[in-house]
Structures are given as C-alpha cells and as structure tokens.
N, C-alpha and C positions, 0 to 999 in steps of 0.2 A: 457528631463527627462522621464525616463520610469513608466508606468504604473504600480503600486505595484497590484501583483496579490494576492490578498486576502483572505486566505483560511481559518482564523477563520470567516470573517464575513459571508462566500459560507459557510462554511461549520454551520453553526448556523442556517439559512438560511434554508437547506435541513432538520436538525431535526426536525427543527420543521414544516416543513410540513411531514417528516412520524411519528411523532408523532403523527400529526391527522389523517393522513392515518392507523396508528395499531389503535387508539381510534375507527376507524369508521369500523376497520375491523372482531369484533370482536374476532379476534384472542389473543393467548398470547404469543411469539416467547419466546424462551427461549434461551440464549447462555450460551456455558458452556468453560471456560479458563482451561489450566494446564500450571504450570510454576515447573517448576525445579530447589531446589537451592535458591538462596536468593540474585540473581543479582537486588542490588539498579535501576538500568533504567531498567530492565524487571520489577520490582515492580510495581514502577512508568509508567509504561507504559499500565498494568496490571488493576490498579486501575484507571485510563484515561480511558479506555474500560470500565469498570464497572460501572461508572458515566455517560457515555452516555448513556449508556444503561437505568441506571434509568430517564433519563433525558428526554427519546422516550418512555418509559412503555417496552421496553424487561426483562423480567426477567432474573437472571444472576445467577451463581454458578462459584466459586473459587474452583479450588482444585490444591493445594499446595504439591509436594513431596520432598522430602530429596534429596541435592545435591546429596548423594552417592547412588542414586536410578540407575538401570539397564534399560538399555532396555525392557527387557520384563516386568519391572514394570509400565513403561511407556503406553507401549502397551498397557496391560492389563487396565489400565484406560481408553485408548484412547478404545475400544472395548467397555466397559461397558457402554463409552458414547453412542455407537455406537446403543445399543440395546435401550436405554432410551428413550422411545416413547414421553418424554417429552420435551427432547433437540432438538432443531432445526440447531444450531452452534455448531461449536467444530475447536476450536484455540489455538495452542499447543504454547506459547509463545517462540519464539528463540531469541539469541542462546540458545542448551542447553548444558547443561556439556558436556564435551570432551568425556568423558566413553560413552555418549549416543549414538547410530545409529540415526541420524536424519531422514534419508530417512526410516528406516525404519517406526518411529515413525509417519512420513507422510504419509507412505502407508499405514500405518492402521487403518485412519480415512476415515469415511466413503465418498466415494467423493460427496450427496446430501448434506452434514452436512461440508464439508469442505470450510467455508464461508472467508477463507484468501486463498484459489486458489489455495492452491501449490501442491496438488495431481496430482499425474501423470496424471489423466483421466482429471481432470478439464485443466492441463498444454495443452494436446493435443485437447480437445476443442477450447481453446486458440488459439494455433496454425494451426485449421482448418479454424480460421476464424469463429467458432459457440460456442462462451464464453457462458460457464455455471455462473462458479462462476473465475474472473478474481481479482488477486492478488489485495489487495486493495489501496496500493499508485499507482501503473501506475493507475488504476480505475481513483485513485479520481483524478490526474493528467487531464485524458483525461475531467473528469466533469469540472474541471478547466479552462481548456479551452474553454469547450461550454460554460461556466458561462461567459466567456468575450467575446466572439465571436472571438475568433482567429481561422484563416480559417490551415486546418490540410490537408487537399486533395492538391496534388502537392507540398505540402512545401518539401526542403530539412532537415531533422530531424536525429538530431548526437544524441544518448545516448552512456554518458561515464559511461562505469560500464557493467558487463555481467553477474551479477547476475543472480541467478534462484529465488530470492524473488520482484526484482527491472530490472534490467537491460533487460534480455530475455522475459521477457512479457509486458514491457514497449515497445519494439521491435515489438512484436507480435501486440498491440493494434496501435499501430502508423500505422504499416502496414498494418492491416485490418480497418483503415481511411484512407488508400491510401495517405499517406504521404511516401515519398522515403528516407529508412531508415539506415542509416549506425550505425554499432556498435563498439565504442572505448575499447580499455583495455590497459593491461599494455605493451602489443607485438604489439601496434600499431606504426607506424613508419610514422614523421611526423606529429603528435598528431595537435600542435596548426594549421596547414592546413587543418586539418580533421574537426579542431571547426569550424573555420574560415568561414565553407563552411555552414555552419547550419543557416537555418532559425527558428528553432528551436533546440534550444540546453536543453539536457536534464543532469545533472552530478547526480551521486550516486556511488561516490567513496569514501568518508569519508577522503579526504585531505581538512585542514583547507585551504578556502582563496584560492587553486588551481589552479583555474580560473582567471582571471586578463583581466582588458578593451580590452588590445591587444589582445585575444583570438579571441574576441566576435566583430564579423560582424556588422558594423554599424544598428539598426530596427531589431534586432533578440529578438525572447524570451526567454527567460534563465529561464528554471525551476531548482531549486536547492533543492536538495532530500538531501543532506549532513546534520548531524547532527555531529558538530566537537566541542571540547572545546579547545578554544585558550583564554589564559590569565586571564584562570577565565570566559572567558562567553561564551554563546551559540553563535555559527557562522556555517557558512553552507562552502560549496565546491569554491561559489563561490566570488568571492570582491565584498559583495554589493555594498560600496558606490562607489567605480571605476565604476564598471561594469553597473550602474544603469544609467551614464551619455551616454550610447554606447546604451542599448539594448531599444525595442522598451516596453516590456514588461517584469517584472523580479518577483522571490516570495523570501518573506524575510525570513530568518530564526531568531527567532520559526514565526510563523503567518503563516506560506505557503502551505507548503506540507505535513505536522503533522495532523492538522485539519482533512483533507478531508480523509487522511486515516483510522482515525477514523469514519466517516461519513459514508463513504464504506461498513467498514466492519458491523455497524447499517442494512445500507438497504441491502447488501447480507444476513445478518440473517433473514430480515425479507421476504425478498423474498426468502428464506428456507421455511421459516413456509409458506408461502400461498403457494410453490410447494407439500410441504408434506402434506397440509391439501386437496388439489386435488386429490392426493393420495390415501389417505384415503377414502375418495369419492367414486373415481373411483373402 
C-alpha cells in the first residue's frame, strides 16, 4: 500500500510557520489577483488564494474585469500593478478569454512581482538552473517531496504534460535536482513504456483516471496534478485506488497537489516583499 502524499496537512504545515515568519518580519507583503470574466473554478480558485493569504497576514486586492475586456485593458492593469509601490504579487488568473493575448498579458507583469513564475525572465531563470520565482505547482511538488524524503537525484522522472504553466518547468526543476528527465505528450510514441520506466511519474494532462496500475512501475511515485470531473466528483489523471496498490508513494486528489500550490504561491509573495524591501534599502 502506498504512502498518501499529503499536501493539505504539508501544506497547512508551511503557513503557518510563514505566518510567524511575516508576524516576526515586520513587513506587510501585499498580493494583488486579476481575473477576467466570471469563470466559476477561476472564482473559486481566486477566492482560495485570498483566504490564504488572510490566513499568513499577506494583504490582498481583487480586481475583477468584464469578460469582453481587451488586451490592452488588461495590460494596462497589469502595469498599474506594476508601478504600485505597495504590491509585492501580481497573479493574472488563467485561463483567460479567448479575445485576450495571454503572453502578452504575461509579459507585462513585472518579473520581481511575478510570484506564479510564468514570465519569460523568470521561465529562463528556471531553465538556467537559477529560479527566481518558479511556477508554483512543480514548486510545491518538489516541496512535496522533501516533505517526505523521497530521494530526486538519479531517479528516473516522466512528466506527462508539456505545459508552459505545469509540464516544462516541472522538467526544468526535476532537472536542476539531477533527476533524469523525460517529457511525455500527445506525439509520444509508446506512451505506457515511457510510464513504465519512471521512478517517478508526474501526470498533468487533465484525463480522468488516464493512468491505470498497469502503467505504473511496481515502488514508483505518482504525483497527480489532474484536476477532472467524472461522474459528479473530483478525480485526478490517475486510478487512485488501482494505482495506489503498485506505487510506492501516490497524492490523492483534491488533498495533493492543490494545497501546496497554494502554499507556493504565499511564500513566493512573500519572498517578493523581503527582495523588494532590500531594495529599497539598498
């Protein structure tokens, strides 16, 4: 039977020791969200961030624009954030409408104040090997695993998925832990040999259930980033309960990987404000 890897108790855990690391730091970090539009699980996802935040002492601002908003409407928020000497965060909630330029919208937060990682500069940090601010599910992923002690250097480690918010920096971190890293998608050929081969298996593909015992390498860990509805309830990429009888370690969905990326994106803001308050300083 596999280890349930635990990422409300990890992640509950972390706030409130930086709770009393902001309490003791004098500081007052501030994050500031924009959502686009009136997508129910970006609300909800929205308001999740906002509660942690009060939950650590970060101060927080909403701001809310009309589905039929522009690009440059966008922007121009994302800027305004930019110049606010008060915000230390700035988290563009995605997806966003279809009309919107995403990347654009990305590249025009500021990359100190970019505490979910996806700015080009922070991506290429990343990928040198000298993370600034690093996306925050792989983040809390890799925290995940120190939480349990599962050893990362030399493992074999598949992520299925090639996402630029999940997949490609989940890659990038696995690899600057010196774990040997292959990356799956939908052009992969011989997919379940590719699992098979993982001591670490990573899914964030958003297929219900996708994953199945046979996949999965007798003693492997299976993180599952999947967030799917099947038959009315929350389930993840991979068969837990199959899956759970193979692998040596596994995270359930919701309890897993939700959590910690909350958690993340907490102590990236808040390790904003103490870069910016050096800053300042200096």
């Amino acid at each position: 039977m596999a280890t349930i890897l635990d990422g409300k108790t990890t992640s509950e855990k972390r706030l409130e020791l930086l709770r009393e690391e902001i309490k003791a730091s004098n500081l007052h970090p501030h994050l500031a969200t924009i959502i686009v539009g009136n997508d129910p699980a970006s609300e909800m996802y929205v308001r999740m961030k906002h509660r942690a935040c009060e939950k650590v002492g970060i101060g927080s601002v909403g701001i809310e624009i009309p589905p039929e908003a522009t690009t440059q409407m966008v922007v121009n928020r994302v800027r305004a954030l930019n110049r606010d000497g008060t915000i230390d965060g700035i988290l563009v909630q995605l997806p966003l409408p279809k009309q919107i330029d995403t990347e654009r919208v990305i590249g025009a937060i500021d990359p100190a104040k970019d505490v979910d990682g996806y700015h080009p500069e922070n991506m290429g940090h990343l990928f040198l090997g000298k993370p600034r601010f690093a996306s925050c599910t792989p983040m809390g992923i890799m925290t995940l695993l120190r939480e349990y002690n599962i050893p990362v250097a030399g493992q074999k480690a598949v992520v299925v998925g090639r996402s630029i918010d999940v997949g490609r920096p989940m890659a990038a971190l696995l690899l600057n832990a010196d774990a040997t890293v292959t990356i799956c998608h939908s052009k992969t050929e011989d997919l379940a040999e590719e699992l098979w081969r993982a001591d670490i298996l990573i899914s964030a593909i958003g297929k219900a259930h996708f994953i199945t015992a046979g996949m999965v390498k007798p003693g492997a860990v299976v993180i599952d980033v999947g967030i799917n509805q099947l038959d009315g309830k929350l389930v993840g990429d991979v068969d837990f309960e199959g899956v759970k009888e193979t692998a040596s370690a596994i995270t359930p969905v919701p309890g897993g990987v939700g959590p910690m990326t909350i958690a993340t994106l907490m102590e990236n803001t808040f390790r904003s404000a103490k870069e910016r308050a050096c800053d300042r300083v200096l």
